[in-house]
N, C-alpha and C positions, 0 to 999 in steps of 0.2 A: 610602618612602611614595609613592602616586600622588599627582602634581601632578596639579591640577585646574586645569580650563580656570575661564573667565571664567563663561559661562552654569551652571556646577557649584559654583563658589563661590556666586552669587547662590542660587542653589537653596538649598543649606546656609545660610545665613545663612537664607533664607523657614523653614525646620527649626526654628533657633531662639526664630523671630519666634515662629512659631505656639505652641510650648512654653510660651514667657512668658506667651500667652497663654487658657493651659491648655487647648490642644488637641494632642493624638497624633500626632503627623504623620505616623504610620503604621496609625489608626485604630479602628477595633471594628465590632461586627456591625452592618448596616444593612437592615433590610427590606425588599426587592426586591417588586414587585409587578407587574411590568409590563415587556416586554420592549420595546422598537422595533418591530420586524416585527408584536408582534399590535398596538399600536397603531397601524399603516400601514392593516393590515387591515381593521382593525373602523372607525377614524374617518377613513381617509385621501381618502373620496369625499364626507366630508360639507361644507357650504359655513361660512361663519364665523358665520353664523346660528345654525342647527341647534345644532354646537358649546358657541356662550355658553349657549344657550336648555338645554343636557344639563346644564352644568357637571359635566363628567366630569374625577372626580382621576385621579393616576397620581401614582407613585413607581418610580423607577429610576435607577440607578448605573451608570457606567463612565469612561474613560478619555476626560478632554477631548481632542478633536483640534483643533478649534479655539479661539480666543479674541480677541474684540472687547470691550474692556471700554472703555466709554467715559467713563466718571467715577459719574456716576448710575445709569448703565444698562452693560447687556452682556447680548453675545448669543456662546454657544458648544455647540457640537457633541459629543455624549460618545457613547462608539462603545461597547458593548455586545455579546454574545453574537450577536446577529442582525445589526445594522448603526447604523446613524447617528440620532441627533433630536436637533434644536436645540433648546434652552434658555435663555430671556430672563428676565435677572435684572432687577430696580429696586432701589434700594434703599427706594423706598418701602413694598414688600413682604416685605420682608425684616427681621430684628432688624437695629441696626448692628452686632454682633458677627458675624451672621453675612455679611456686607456687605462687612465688613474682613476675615475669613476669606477671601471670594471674591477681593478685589484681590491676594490674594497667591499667588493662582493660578495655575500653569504650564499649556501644554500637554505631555499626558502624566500630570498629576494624577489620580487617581482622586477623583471626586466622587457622592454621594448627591443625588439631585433630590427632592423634595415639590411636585406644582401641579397646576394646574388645564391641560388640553388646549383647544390652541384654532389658531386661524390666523391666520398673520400678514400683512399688505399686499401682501405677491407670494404669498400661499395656500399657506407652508408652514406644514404640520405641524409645532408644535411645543409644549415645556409652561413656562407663566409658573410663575415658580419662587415657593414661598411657602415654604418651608423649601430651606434648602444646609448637605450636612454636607461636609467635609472627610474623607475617607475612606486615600489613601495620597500622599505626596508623590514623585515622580521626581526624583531626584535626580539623573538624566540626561537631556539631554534628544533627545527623538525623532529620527532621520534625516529630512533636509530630502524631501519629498514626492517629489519628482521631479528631485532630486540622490542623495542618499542609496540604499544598499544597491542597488548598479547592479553590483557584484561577486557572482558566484556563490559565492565560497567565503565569504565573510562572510555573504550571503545562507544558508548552508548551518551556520555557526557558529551565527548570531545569528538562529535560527529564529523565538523568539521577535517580535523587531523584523520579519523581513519578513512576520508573519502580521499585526502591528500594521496595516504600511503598506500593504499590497496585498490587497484583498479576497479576488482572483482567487486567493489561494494557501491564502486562509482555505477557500473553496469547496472546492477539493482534497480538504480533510481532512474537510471535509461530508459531501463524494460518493462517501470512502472507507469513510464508516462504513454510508453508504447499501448499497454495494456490498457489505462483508462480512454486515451484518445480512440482506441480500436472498436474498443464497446460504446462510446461515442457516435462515432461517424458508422457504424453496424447500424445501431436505431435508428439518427437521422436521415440514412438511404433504407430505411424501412415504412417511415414517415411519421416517426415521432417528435414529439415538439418537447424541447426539455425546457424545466419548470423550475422555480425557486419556492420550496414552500419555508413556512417558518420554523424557526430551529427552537424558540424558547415555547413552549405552549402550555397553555392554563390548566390542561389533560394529557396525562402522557399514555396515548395508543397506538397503537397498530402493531402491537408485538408482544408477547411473555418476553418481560424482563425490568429489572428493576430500575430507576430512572436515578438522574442528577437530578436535586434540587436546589434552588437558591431562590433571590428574593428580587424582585423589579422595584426600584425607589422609588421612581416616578410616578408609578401606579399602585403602592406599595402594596405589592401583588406576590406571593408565592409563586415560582411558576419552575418546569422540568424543563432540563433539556431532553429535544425530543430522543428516542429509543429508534422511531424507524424511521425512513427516509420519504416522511412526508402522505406517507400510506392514505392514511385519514385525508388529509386534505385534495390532494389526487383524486382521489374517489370523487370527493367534493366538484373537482374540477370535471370526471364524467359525467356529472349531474348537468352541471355548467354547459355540455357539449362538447366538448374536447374530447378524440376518441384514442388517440393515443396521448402518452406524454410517458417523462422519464425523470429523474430528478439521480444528479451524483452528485455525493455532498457527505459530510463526515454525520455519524452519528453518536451515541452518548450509553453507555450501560455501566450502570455501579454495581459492577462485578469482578469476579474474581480474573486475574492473571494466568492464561497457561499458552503453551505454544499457537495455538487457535484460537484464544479471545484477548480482545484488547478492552480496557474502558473504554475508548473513543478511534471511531476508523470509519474509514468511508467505504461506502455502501453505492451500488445504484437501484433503484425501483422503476418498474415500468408497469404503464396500465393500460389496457387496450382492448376496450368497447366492443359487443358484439364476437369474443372467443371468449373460449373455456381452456382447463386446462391440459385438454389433449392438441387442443392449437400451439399452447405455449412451450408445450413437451418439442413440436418440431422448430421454433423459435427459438427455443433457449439451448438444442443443441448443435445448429446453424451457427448460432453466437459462440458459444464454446469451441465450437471447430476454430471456426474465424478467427479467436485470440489465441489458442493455444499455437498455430501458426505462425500468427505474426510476433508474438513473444518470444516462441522456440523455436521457430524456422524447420518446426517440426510439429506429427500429430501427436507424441506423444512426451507425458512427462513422467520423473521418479520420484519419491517423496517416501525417504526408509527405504521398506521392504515392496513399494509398492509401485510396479509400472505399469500406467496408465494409457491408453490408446484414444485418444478420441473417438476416433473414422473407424473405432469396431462400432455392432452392433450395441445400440442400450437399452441393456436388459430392465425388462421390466419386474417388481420387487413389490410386495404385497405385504404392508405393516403385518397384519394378524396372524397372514400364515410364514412369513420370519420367525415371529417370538416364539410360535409354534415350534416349528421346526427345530430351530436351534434351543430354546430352554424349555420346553416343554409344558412352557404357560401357554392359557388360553384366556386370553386377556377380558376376554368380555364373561367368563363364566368361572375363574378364579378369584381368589379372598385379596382383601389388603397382609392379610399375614401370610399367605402363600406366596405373596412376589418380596416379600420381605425374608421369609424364610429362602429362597433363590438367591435374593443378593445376598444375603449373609455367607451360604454355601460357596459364594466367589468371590466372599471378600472386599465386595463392593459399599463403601461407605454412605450411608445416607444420613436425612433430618430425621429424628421423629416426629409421627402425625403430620411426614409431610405433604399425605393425601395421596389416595387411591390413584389418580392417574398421574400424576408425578413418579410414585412409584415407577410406573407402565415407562414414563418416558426415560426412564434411567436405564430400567432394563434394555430397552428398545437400542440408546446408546454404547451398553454392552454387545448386543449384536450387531451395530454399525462397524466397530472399528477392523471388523475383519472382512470387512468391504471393499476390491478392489473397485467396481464400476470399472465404465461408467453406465449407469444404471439411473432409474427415475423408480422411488418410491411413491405408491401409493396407499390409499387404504388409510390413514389415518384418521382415531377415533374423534369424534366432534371435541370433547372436553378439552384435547390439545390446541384447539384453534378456534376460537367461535368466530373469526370473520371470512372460512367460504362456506359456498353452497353443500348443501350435505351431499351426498353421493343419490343420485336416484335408484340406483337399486340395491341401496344399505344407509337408510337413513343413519345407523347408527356412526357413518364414517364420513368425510367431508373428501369433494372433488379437489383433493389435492397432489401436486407433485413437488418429492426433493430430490434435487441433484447428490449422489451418491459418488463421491471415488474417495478411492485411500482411505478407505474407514471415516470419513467425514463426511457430514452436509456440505454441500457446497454450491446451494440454493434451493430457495423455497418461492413455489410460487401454485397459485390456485383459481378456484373459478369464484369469482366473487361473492360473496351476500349480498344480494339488491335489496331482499326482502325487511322490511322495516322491523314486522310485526316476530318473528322470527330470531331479530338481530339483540332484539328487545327482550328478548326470553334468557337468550345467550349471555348477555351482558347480567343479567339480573342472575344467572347461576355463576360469574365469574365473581360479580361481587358479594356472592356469597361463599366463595375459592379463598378470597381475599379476606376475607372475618373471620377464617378459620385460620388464619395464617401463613397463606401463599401470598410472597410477596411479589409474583411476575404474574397474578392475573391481573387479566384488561382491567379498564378505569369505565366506569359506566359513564357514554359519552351522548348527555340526550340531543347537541348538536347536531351528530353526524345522524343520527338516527332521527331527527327532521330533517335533515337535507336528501336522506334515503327517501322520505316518504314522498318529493315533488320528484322522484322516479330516477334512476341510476337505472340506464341499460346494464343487461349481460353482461358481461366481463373477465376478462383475466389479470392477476397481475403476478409479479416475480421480482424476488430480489436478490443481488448475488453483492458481497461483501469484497474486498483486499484479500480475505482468509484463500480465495481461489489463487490471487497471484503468489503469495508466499506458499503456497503446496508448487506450483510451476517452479517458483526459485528454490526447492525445496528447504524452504528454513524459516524458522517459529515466524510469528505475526510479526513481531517487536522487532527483528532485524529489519524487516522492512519496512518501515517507520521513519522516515527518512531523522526525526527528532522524537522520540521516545521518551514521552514522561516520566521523569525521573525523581525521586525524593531530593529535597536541598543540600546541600552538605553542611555538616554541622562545623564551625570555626575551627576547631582542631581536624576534622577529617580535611578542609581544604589545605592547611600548614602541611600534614603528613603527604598532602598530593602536589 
C-alpha cells in the first residue's frame, strides 16, 4: 500500500471530516454561469462605483490555487477554463455550514462560488462569496509553483499537473485547436469535403517511411498502421469523383525521435482534381498566411535563430541547383562515393549501402537546415518520390513543391501521377529500393494502380503535419503533444517518484 506523506494524510482525514458532515467530498453537479475571462471583459474596466451601483451576480467553479483564510474572512483564487478570479469569503455571508466547509479547504480543491462582482482596495476583480459549495477534494497536493515540475519527463508524465501550473503550456493546447480548426474551415470555405479513410491497411503507402505493424484477429491478418493521411485512398476517392477532399487525422511512423519527428502526430492531406502543383503553391501559401495569423495575431514567426515572415515573397528554390551551389555536387552526374566522401568531410552520419539517392536526400537535408524561407522547393529527382507526375521539361525530376522555412520541410505537396502504366514502372524500381535494403521505399500497391487505370483526373495534393505548429510555438514536436508517449515506469522508478 502507498505510504502517504504528511500533507496526504491531512487531506484524507479533511475526506472524512466533510463525510460526517454530509458532504461528498467528491461532489455533484453545479451550475457554472460565468467563466473568468468574460467576466474580465465585460466588468474589468469598470470602477468600484459602477460595480456596487449594477450588483451583478456570477457563479463559477474551479480549482483553488490560492488560500488566505484568515479566521473570519479569506481570500482565494480558483483557476478555471480561462484563467484566475479571487474570491472573498466572510463568514458573515455565508451559512456557518458553509463557513466550516470552507476552513477545510486545500489548495487544489475544486470549489463552486455564488456572489455578487465587485472590486476590492487595490481594484482587483473579484466575487464576495454568498454561497460556497464544496465540489472535489485533492487529495494530493499541487507542485510547489516555482519549485515543482522543473523536470521534463515528469513534466511529460504528469501532463495534467503542468497544465495546472503553467499557463503558458495551457496556451499551447489553445493555439493548437486554434491552428487545426483554422486549416479546417480554410478548406471547407475553399470547397473541400473532408473524408475519413482507414487507418489500419493491408499496404502501407503514400509515403517513404517505415510503418507500425501488428496483427487483426478477426481476419488474422498482418496489417500497418497507415504512414500518410489517407494519400492512397483519396486518390481512390478522385477516381470516385470527388474533386476536392481533405482528411486530418493522426498518422503512424516507426521512427526515430528528434525535436521535428514524432512516431505518431497528426497530419492533414488535401487532393484537388483538375490542378497541379503551381495551383497548390498559391493555395498552400494563402493557407499558411491564414494560420500563422490567426495562431500569432501575427505574419510572422521565430523558431532558434530563425525569423520568419509569411507575407514576404516565396522564393522559389531548385533541388539540383542548391546541392550545386552549396556542396558542389552535381547530383545527376556524381558517384555514390563522391556524396559519401562530402558527408564524411562534414561529419555527417549515414547507413552503409544505403543507396545512391538516399545518399542525395541526406545531403539535400544538410543544405535545408540553413533555410530561412519561406520558400517552395522544387526540382526533385523522381527516385525520391514515385507518386507525382514527372516534370515536363526534365523528366528526370517530378512536378513537385516543399514548403521551406527555418531549415525544415514544412510540406509537401505535388502534381499527381494519374498514369497507371508509369506508376507501375515506379513501384516495380521502388521494390527493388526495398530488396536492397531501403526500408521506407513504397510497398507495390496493384490495387491503386487498377483503380488508376478506370482514370483519376489531373491533380494535386499536399500535406502539412503539427511539425508546422510546434516551429510557430517554437518548441520540439513532443512539447506539443498534448500526452506524449512515454516508456512505463519500472516498480522502483514509481516508489523513487
Amino acid at each position: 500500500m502507498e505510504k502517504l506523506t504528511d500533507q496526504e494524510q491531512i487531506r484524507l482525514d479533511k475526506v472524512n471530516e466533510l463525510i460526517k458532515m454530509g458532504v461528498d467530498p467528491f461532489g455533484k453537479r453545479f451550475e457554472v454561469e460565468n467563466h473568468s475571462a468574460d467576466l474580465f471583459e465585460k466588468y474589468g474596466n469598470l470602477s468600484k462605483e459602477e460595480l456596487a451601483e449594477m450588483n451583478i451576480s456570477a457563479s463559477v467553479a474551479g480549482r483553488i490555487m490560492t488560500n488566505r483564510n484568515q479566521g473570519k474572512t479569506g481570500f482565494m483564487h480558483i483557476q478555471d477554463n480561462d484563467g484566475k478570479i479571487q474570491i472573498y469569503l466572510k463568514s458573515d455571508n455565508l451559512t456557518e455550514s458553509e463557513f466550516e466547509i470552507y476552513s477545510k479547504a486545500d489548495i487544489g480543491d475544486i470549489v463552486g462560488i455564488k456572489g455578487t462582482v465587485f472590486k476590492t482596495k487595490t481594484d482587483e476583480l473579484s466575487i464576495k462569496a454568498s454561497e460556497y459549495t464544496h465540489l472535489t477534494k485533492a487529495l494530493k497536493p499541487l507542485p510547489e509553483k516555482f519549485h515543482g515540475l522543473t523536470d521534463d519527463e515528469i513534466k511529460f508524465r504528469k501532463r495534467y499537473l503542468d497544465i495546472i501550473m503553467n499557463d503558458d503550456v495551457k496556451d499551447i493546447f489553445l493555439k493548437k485547436q486554434i491552428f487545426w480548426s483554422t486549416i479546417r474551415n480554410f478548406l471547407v470555405e475553399k470547397g473541400f469535403l473532408e473524408v475519413e479513410t482507414p487507418i489500419l491497411e493491408v499496404l502501407s503507402g503514400g509515403a517513404a517511411a517505415t510503418p507500425f505493424k501488428t496483427h487483426h484477429n478477426a481476419l488474422d491478418l498482418d496489417v500497418f498502421l497507415r504512414i500518410s493521411m489517407g494519400e492512397l485512398w483519396q486518390k481512390k476517392l478522385l477516381v470516385a469523383g470527388f474533386e476536392k477532399t481533405f482528411e486530418i487525422g493522426r498518422q503512424f511512423r516507426n521512427e526515430g525521435m528528434s525535436p521535428e519527428h514524432l512516431q505518431d502526430y497528426t497530419q492533414m492531406e488535401l487532393y484537388w482534381a483538375y490542378a497541379d502543383y503551381k495551383d497548390g503553391m498559391q493555395l498552400v501559401k494563402e493557407m499558411f498566411r491564414v494560420v500563422t495569423k490567426a495562431v500569432m495575431g501575427s505574419s510572422k514567426f521565430t523558431y532558434r535563430d530563425f525569423v520568419v515572415d509569411v507575407d514576404q515573397e516565396w522564393e522559389i528554390l531548385d533541388f539540383e541547383k542548391l546541392i550545386k551551389d552549396k556542396m558542389a555536387i552535381d547530383i545527376y552526374n556524381a558517384s555514390e562515393k563522391d556524396i559519401e566522401k562530402k558527408l564524411d568531410s562534414l561529419n555527417i552520419e549515414y547507413e552503409p549501402k544505403l543507396g545512391y539517392w538516399r545518399l542525395v536526400d541526406i545531403l539535400w537535408k544538410v543544405v535545408r537546415k540553413d533555410l530561412t524561407g519561406p520558400a517552395f522547393l522544387v526540382g526533385q529527382p523522381v527516385q525520391l518520390n514515385p507518386l507525382p507526375k514527372r516534370d515536363p521539361d526534365d523528366p528526370r525530376k517530378v512536378a513537385q513543391m516543399q514548403v521551406i522555412m527555418a531549415g525544415t520541410e514544412m510540406g509537401n505537396g505535388y502534381t499527381e501521377l494519374n498514369d497507371p502504366i508509369d506508376l507501375e514502372a515506379r513501384f516495380k524500381e521502388q521494390r527493388a529500393m526495398s530488396e536492397s535494403g531501403d526500408e521506407e521505399a513504397h510497398a507495390y500497391d496493384d490495387d491503386f494502380i487498377e483503380a488508376l487505370k478506370y482514370g483519376m483526373p489531373p491533380a494535386y495534393g499536399f500535406g502539412v503535419s503539427e511539425r508546422f505548429f510546434a516551429y510557430l510555438m517554437s518548441k520540439p514536436m513532443r512539447e506539443c503533444v498534448i500526452f506524449p508517449l512515454m516508456k512505463p515506469l519500472s516498480q522502483k522508478e514509481t516508489e523513487e517518484e
